[in-house]
N, C-alpha and C positions, 0 to 999 in steps of 0.2 A: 626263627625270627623273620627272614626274609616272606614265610608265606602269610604269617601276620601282615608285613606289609603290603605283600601285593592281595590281598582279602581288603583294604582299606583303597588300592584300586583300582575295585570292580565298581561299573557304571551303577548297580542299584543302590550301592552304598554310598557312593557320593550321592545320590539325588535322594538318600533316607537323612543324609545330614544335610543338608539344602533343606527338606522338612521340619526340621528340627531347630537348625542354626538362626531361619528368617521368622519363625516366630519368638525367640527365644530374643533375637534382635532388635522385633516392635515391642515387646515385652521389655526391653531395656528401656529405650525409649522416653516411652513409659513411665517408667522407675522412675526419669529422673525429672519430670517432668514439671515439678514443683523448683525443682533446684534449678530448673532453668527457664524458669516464667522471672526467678528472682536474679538472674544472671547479667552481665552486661554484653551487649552484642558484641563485640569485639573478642570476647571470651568463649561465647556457644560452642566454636567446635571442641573445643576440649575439654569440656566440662564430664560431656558421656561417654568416658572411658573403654567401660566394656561394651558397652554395644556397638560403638563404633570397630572397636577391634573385631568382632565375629562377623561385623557387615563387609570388614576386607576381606576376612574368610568364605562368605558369603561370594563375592566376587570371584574368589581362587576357582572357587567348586564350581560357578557357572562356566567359568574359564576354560577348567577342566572337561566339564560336559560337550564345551564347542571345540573339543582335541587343540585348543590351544594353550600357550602359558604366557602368564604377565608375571615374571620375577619380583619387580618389584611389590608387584601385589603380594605375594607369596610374602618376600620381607616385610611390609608392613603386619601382613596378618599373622605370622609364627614368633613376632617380636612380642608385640602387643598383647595378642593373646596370652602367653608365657606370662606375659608382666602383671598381667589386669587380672588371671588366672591366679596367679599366687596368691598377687596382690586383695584381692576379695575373702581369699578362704582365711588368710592372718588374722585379718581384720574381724572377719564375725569371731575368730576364735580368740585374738584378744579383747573382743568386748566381752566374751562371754568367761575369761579368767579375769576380765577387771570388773567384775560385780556383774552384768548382765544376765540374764535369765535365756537361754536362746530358744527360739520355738521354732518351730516347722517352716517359716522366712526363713531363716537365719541356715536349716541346715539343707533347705533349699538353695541357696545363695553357694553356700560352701558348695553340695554337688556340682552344681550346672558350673562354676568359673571354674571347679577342677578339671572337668569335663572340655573345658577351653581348652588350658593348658596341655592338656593329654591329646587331645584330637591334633595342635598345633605339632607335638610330637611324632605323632604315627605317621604325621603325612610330612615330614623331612627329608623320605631318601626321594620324593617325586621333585622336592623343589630344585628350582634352577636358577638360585640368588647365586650373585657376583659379590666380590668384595665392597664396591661401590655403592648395590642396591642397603648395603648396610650402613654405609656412611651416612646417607638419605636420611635412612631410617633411626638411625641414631639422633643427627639432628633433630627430630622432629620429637622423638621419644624425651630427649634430653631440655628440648624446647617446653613441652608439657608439662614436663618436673616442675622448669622455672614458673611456669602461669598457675599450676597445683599451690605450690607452698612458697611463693616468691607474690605474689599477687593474691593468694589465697583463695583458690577456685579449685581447691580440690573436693572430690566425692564428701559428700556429707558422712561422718563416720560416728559412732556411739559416744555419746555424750560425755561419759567415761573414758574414752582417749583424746575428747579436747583438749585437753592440758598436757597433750605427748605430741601434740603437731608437727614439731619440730624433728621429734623422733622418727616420725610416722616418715614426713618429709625424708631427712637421712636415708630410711629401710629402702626409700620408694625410691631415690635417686640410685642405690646399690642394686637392686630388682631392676632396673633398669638394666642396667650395666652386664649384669648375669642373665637377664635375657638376651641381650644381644652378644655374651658370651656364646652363650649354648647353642643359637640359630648359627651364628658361625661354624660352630667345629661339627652341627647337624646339617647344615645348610648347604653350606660351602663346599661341594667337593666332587670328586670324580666319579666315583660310581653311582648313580641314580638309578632309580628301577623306573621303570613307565609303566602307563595306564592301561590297562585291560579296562576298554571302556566300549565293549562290545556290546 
């Protein structure tokens, strides 16, 4: 397992998911671009979930590349991803068991936020989060919830879970919670491997 993780790194690898991560991140963007022509300013930065989360990934990896580390960068980006990661793949697959039809979007959707969540994964034994950098991170995570389904500015989701808002909201505030479970007992700890960033 450990050479799994030092294969994840090597400097080509990091700068293969920097190609990958920063278009996949305008590509979000994007996405949501409609949802946030209709947004209220006060609201914008939290509206675009996952793309924001892979652009703090985005940041780890430049980080990484310049042999430095910003933890809390790290914390923002292995929380969020985890979250926004799950959180996306639920979603296409409960539209698609509440009547939806799902097409090539949809199992597009589901790869690539899996694909978050996992990349946030492999690269846990390099991070160098404090207990603190989670606190942060929590407020902010927990903060989003509220402006999601408290204010109602969460991601636009299948027309056939409008009526589970509420639910969705719940799942989203516990996903929450269990992401920042996980980056803890990943995150948080004494032996870390370093960067072969040769």
């Amino acid at each position: 397992m450990t050479n799994l993780f030092q294969f994840f790194g090597q400097k080509w690898v990091v700068v293969l998911l920097l190609l990958i991560n920063i278009p996949g991140t305008i590509y979000g963007y994007i996405w949501y671009e409609t949802q946030l022509a209709q947004t209220p300013t006060r609201f914008l930065l939290f509206v675009p979930d996952s793309p924001t989360a892979s652009l703090f990934f985005v940041f780890v990896l430049f980080a990484y590349l310049l042999n430095c580390r910003w933890p809390l960068m790290e914390a923002f980006a292995a929380v969020t991803l985890i979250k926004y990661g799950i959180w996306a793949v639920a979603m296409n697959l409960a539209g698609g068991f509440a009547g939806d039809s799902l097409n090539w979007v949809n199992y597009m959707l589901i790869f690539s936020h899996a694909g978050m969540a996992i990349q946030a994964v492999l690269y846990a034994p390099f991070y160098r989060i404090k207990p603190w950098h989670l606190v942060v991170v929590a407020i902010w995570t927990l903060h989003n919830d509220i402006i999601d389904y408290v204010f109602h500015m969460h991601p636009w989701v299948s027309h056939r879970l409008v009526s589970d808002i509420d639910v969705i909201g719940y799942f989203t505030f516990w996903l929450s919670i269990f992401s920042l479970l996980i980056v803890y007992l990943m995150g948080v700890r004494k032996n870390r491997l370093t960067l072969d960033l040769q």
